[in-house]
C-alpha positions in Angstrom: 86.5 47.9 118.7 86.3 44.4 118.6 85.7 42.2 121.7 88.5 41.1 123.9 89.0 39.1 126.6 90.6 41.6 128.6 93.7 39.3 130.4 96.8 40.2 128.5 97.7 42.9 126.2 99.7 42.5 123.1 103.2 42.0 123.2 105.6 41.7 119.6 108.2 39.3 120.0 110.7 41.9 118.6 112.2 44.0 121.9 111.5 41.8 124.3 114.0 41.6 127.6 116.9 39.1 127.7 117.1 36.5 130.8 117.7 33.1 130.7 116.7 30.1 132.5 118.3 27.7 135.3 122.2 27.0 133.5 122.0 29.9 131.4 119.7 28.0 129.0 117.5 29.7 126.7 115.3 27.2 126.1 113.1 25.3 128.7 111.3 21.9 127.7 108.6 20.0 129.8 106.6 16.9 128.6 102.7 17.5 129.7 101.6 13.9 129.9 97.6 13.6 129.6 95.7 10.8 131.9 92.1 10.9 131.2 89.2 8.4 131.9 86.3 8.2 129.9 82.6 7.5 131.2 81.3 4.6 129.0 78.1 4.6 127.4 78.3 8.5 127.0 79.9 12.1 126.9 82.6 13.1 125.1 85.7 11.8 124.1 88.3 11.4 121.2 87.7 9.0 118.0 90.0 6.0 116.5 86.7 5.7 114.0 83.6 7.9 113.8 81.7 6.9 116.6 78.5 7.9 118.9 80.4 11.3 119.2 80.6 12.2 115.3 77.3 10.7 114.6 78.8 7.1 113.7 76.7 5.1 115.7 74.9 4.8 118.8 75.9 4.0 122.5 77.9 2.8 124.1 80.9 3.0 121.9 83.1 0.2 122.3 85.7 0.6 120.0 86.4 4.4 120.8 86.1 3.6 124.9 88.7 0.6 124.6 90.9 1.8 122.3 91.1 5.0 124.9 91.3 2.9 127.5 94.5 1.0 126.3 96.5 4.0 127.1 95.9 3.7 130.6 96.0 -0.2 130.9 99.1 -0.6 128.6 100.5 2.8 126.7 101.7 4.8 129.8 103.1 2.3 131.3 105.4 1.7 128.1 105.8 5.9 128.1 106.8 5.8 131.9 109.6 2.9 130.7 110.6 5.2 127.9 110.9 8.2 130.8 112.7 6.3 132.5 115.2 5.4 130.3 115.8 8.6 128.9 116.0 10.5 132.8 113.4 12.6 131.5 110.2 14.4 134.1 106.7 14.9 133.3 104.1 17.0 134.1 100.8 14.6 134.5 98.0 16.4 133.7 95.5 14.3 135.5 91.8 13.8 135.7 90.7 13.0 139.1 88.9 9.9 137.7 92.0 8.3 137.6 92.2 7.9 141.6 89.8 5.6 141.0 90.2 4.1 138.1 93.7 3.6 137.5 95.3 4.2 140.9 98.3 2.1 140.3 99.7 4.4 137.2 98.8 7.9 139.1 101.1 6.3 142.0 104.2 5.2 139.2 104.1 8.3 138.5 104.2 9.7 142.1 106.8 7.5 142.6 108.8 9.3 139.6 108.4 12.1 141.6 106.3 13.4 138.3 104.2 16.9 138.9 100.7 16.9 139.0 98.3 19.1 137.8 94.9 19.3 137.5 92.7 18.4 134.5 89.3 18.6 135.6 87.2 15.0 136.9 87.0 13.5 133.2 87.4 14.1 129.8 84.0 13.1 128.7 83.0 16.8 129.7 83.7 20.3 129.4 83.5 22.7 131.8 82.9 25.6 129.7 79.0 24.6 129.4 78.3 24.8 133.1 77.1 28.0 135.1 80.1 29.5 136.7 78.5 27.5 140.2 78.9 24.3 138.9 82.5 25.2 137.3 83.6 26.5 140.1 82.3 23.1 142.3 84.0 20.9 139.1 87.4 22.7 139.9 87.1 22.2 144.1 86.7 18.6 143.5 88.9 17.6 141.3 91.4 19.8 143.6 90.5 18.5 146.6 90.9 14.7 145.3 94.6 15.3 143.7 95.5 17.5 147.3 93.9 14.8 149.3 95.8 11.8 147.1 99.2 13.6 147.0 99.5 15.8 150.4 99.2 18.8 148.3 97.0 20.3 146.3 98.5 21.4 141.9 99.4 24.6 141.3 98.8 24.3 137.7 95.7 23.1 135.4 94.5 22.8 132.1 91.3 22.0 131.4 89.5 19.2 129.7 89.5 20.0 125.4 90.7 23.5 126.8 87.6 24.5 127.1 87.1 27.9 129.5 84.1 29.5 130.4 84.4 33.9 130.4 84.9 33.1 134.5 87.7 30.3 134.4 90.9 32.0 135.3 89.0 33.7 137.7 87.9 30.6 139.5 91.4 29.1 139.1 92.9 31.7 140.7 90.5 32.2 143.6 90.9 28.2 143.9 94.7 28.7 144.4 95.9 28.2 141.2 99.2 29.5 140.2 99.3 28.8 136.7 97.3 27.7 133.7 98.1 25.7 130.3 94.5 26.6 128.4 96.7 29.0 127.0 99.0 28.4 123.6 99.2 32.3 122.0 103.0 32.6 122.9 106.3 30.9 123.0 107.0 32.5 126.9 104.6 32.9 130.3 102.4 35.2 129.6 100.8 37.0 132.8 96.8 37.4 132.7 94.7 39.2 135.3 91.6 37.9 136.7 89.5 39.1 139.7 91.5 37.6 142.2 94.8 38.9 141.2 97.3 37.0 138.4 98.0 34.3 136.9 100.6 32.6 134.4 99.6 31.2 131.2 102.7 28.8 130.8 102.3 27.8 127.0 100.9 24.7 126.5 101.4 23.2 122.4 98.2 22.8 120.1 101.0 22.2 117.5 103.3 19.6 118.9 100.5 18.0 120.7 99.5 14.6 119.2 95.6 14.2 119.1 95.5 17.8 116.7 98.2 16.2 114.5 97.7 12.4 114.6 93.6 12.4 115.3 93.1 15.5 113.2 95.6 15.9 110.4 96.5 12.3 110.5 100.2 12.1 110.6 101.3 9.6 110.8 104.3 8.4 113.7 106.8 9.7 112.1 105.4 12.7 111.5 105.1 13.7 114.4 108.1 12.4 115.9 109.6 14.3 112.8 107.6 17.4 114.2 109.3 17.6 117.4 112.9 17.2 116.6 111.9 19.9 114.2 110.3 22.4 116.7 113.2 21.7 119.0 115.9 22.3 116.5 114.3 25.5 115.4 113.9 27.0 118.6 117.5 26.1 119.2 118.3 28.0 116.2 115.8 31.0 117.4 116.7 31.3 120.8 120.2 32.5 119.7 118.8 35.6 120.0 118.8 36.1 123.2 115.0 35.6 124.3 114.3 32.8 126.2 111.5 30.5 124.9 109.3 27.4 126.3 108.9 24.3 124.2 106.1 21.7 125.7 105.1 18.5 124.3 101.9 17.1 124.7 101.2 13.3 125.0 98.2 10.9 125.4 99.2 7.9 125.9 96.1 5.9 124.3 97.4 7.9 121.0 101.6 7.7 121.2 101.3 4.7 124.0 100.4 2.2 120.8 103.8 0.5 120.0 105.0 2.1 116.6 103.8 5.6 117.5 105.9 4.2 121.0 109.0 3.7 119.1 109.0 6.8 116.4 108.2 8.9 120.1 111.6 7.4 121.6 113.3 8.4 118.7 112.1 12.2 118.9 112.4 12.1 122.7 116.1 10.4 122.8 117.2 13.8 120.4 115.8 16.2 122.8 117.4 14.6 126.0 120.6 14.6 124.2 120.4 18.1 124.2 119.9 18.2 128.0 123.4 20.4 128.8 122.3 23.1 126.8 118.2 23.2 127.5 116.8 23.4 130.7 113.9 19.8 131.0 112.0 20.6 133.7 108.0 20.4 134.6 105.2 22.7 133.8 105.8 23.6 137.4 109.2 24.4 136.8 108.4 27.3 134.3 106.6 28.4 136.6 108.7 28.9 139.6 111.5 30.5 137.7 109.2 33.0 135.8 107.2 34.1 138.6 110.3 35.3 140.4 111.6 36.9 137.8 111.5 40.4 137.9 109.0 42.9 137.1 108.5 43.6 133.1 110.6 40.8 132.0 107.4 38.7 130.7 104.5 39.7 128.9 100.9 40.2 130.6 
């Protein structure tokens, strides 16, 4: 036998139960909007150009720290416009850095009445390296700091580069955690066990998520606008069978916040909110709330 991880057992697709989500829909869609902050001079951190992190140069990094830094001075302000005009929620998926870095944007966002979740205290680490001590202290404060900024503390997290550690839904669970996004192996909630009882994986895209296709593959804007109307449609078209699926879209702003990737995003986002009579838009959180109550053996786990 090989090794397994021991959360979920495997579930076809084929056979699954019918239910549907809030208006009959079959398909629910939630933006997951990343805002990160970068230490400068060090750790880790995506590339516009090979850098200090692929062996390009040495510290401190300028280019790759400012252009990163534009989407939180400039890009998400022009995404929460584009929001705005197209009615549409988010889930933030926020490192607690932010509080101090950028408090104005974390509080537009508030203001949008936006969900927060956690993202760990800054994307220039990964949590997955640490002793399950100093996990399980990076996870209490970057908790306590969006509970203490927010009057509550999130119910949802996905970790910085998804990176988890063998303990990780364990510690997000016995930290109050209701669901995770670390998680992209199906197109519904998928219920793991941990130690201190469950917890949803609510799927989170590695697919129609920019940094693998723009930093990685390198397509370009309209690519992958083209890539979400596509998705979309095609679940559209799937979904006529009766099982309900969950469609997220994942967004930095320092990567789709730059102002042609702005405009081809519009585009892709304008077709999906057209849609909004027959698809349920909703947050992260959202999923969660519905699936949780719905009733024994109608999701996987």
């Amino acid at each position: 036998m090989l090794p397994t991880h021991g959360r979920h057992g495997y579930h076809p697709w084929r056979g699954r139960p019918r239910w549907s989500w809030p208006g009959e829909a079959r398909l629910a869609v939630y933006l997951g909007v990343n805002l990160e902050h970068f230490a400068f001079g060090e750790g880790l951190g995506a590339e516009l150009a090979p850098g200090a992190n692929s062996g390009g140069g040495p510290q401190p990094d300028v280019l790759n720290h400012a252009w990163r830094d534009y989407g939180n001075r400039v890009g998400a302000w022009r995404m929460i416009e584009t929001l705005d005009e197209l009615a549409l929620p988010c889930t933030v998926l926020l490192n607690s850095a932010m509080y101090d870095h950028a408090p104005e944007l974390v509080a537009a966002h508030r203001a949008r009445g936006d969900e927060i979740a956690g993202h760990g205290r800054t994307n220039s680490e990964r949590q997955s390296v640490l002793a399950e001590s100093e996990e399980r202290a990076l996870i209490a404060e970057a908790t306590a700091a969006i509970a203490r900024h927010e009057g509550a503390a999130p119910r949802g997290w996905l970790s910085p580069w998804i990176a988890e550690s063998r303990a990780t839904p364990d510690l997000l669970a016995e930290a109050g955690y209701r669901y995770t996004l670390n998680w992209c192996s199906d197109d519904q909630p998928v219920w793991h066990a941990t130690r201190a009882g469950r917890i949803l994986a609510v799927p989170y895209p590695q697919e129609v998520n920019d940094i693998p296709s723009i930093i990685a593959r390198k397509d370009g804007a309209g690519g992958f606008a083209d890539m979400i109307v596509d998705d979309f449609d095609e679940r559209l078209r799937q979904v006529r069978d009766g099982v309900a699926q969950v469609m997220g879209i994942a967004l930095h702003p320092y990567i789709v916040g730059q102002p042609y990737r702005m405009r081809a995003l519009r585009r892709a986002l304008a077709h999906v909110a057209a849609h909004r009579d027959t698809v349920w838009i909703t947050t992260a959180g959202g999923v969660y709330d519905h699936a949780a109550a719905l009733p024994p053996g109608h999701l996987p786990g």
